[in-house]
C-alpha positions as CSV (number, residue, x, y, z in Angstrom):
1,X,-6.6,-5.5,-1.4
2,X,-5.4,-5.4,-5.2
3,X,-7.1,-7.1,-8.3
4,X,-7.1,-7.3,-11.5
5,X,-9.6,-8.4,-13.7
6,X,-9.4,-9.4,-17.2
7,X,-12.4,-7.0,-19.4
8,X,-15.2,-8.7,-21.8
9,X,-16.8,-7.3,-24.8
10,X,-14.9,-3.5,-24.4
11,X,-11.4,-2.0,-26.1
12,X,-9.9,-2.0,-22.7
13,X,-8.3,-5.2,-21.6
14,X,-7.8,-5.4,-17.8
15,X,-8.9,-3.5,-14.8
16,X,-6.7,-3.2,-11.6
17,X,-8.1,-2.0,-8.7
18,X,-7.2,-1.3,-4.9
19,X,-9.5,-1.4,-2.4
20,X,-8.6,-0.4,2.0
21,X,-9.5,-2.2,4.5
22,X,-13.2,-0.6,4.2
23,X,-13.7,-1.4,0.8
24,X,-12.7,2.5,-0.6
25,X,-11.1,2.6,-4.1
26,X,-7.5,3.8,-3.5
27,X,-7.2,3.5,-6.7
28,X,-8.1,2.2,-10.3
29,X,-5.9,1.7,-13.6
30,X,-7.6,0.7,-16.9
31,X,-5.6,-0.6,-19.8
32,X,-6.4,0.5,-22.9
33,X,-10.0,1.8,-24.3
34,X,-10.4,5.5,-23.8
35,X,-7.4,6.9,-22.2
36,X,-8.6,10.5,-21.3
37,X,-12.0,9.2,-20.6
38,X,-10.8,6.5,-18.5
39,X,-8.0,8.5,-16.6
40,X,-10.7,11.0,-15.2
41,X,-13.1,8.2,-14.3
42,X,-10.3,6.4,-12.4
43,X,-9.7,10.0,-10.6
44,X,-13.2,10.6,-9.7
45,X,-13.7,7.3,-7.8
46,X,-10.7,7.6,-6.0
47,X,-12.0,7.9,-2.1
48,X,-15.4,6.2,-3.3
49,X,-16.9,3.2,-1.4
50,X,-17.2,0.6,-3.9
51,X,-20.6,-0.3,-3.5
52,X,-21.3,3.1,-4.5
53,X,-19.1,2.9,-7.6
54,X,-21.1,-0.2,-8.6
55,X,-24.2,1.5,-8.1
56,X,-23.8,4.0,-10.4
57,X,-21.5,2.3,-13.2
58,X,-23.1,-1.1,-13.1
59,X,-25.3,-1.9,-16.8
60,X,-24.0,1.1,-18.4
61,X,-23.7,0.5,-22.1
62,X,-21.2,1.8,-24.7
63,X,-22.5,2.6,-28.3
64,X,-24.9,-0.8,-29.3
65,X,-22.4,-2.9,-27.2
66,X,-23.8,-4.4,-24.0
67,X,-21.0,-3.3,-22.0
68,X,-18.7,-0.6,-21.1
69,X,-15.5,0.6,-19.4
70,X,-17.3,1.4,-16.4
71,X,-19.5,-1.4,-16.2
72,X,-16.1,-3.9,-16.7
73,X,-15.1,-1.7,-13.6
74,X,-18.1,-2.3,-11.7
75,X,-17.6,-6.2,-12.5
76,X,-13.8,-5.9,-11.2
77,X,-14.9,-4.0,-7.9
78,X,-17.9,-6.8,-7.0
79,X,-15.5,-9.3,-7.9
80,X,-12.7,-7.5,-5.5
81,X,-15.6,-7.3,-2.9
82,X,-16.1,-11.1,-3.1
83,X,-12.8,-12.1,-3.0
84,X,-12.2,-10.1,0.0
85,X,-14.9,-11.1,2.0
């Protein structure tokens, strides 16, 4: 299952994610923001269960900003979830 999701309140823009049939990242791609930062979190979840990757990357914060790469990715993999179930 791919999606992409557009990102709010970050310098990245989009997320794309793929999820298998039992909802493990294949694989992420951020666009813009951070690249080296963003390339090894993308490489760390890949094999994760999503739920997991939600757990630990959903509400983190960036600087005074209410949001973060990771926490636009958590938003793109619930909203992936959802739209596959």
């Amino acid at each position: 299952m791919e999606y992409t999701r557009r990102n709010r309140g970050v310098c990245s823009t989009q997320t794309h994610v793929v999820l298998d049939e039992n909802d493990v990242i294949e694989s992420v791609e951020v666009t813009g923001g951070c690249n080296g930062n963003l390339k090894g979190v993308c490489s760390l979840l890949r094999g994760m269960k999503a739920q997991e990757a939600i757990a630990r990357m959903e509400g983190l914060r960036c600087g005074p900003r209410k949001t973060s790469c990771p926490d636009q990715i958590a938003h793109a993999l619930r909203e992936a979830l959802e739209a596959a179930h």
